[in-house]
C-alpha positions as CSV (number, residue, x, y, z in Angstrom):
1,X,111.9,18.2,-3.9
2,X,109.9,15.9,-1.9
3,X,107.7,16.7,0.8
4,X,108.4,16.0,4.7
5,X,107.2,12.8,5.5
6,X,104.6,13.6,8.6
7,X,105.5,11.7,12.4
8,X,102.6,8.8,13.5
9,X,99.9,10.5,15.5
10,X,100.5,9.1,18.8
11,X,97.1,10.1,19.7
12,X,94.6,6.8,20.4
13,X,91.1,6.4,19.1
14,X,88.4,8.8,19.9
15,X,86.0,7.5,22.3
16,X,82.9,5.5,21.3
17,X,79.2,7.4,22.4
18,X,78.4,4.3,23.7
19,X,81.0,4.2,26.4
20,X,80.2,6.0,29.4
21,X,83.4,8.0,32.0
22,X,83.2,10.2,34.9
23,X,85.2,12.6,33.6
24,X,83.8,16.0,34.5
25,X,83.0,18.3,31.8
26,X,82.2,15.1,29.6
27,X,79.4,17.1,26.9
28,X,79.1,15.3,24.2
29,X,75.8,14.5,24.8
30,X,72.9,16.8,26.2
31,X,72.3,16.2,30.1
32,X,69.0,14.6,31.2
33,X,65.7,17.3,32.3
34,X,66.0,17.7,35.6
35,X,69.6,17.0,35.9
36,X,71.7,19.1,38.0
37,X,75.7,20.3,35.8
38,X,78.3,22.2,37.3
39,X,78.4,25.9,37.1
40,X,81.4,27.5,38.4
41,X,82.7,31.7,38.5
42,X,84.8,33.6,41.2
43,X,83.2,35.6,43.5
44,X,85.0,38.4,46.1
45,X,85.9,37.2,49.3
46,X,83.6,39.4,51.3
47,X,80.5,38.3,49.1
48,X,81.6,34.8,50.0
49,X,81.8,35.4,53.2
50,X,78.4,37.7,53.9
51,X,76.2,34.8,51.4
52,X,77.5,32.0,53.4
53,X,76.9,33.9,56.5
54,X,73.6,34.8,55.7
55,X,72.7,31.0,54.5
56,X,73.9,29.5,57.8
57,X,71.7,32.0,59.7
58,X,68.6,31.1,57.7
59,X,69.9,27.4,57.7
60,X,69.4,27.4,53.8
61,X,71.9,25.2,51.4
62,X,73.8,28.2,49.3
63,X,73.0,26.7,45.6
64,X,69.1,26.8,47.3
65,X,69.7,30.6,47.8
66,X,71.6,31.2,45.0
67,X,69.5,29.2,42.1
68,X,66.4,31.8,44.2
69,X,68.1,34.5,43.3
70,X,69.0,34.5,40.4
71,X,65.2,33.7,39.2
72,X,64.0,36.6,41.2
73,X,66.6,38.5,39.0
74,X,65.8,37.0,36.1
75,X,62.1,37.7,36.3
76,X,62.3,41.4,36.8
77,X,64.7,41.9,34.0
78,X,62.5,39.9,31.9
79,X,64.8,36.9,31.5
């Protein structure tokens, strides 16, 4: 019995590293020193609300506060 003949991919050519998009999420290659990427999790509502709060009233950008943080953190638990 002969085997099933398989469909036509209908899928196109993968892309080329030398052509560039804006598509977000785009890692195939390794982002540049320095350069800031996205990083994105769910927080409560209340945290939310209390961190933006308490940036506003210290007239601080949240990532600023938030990148701080998190290095403090890091430092005492030996990260």
């Amino acid at each position: 019995m002969a085997a099933p003949s398989k469909k036509p991919s209908t899928k196109g050519a993968p892309p080329k590293l030398s052509d560039t998009t804006s598509v977000v999420g785009n890692n195939t290659e390794k982002p540049e020193a320095g350069e800031e990427v996205p990083c994105n999790f769910r927080v409560d509502p209340e945290f939310k609300r209390r961190f933006k709060t308490f940036c506003v009233a210290h007239d601080r950008e949240m990532k600023k506060v938030f990148v701080e943080a998190m290095e403090e953190y890091m430092e005492k638990r030996g990260g």
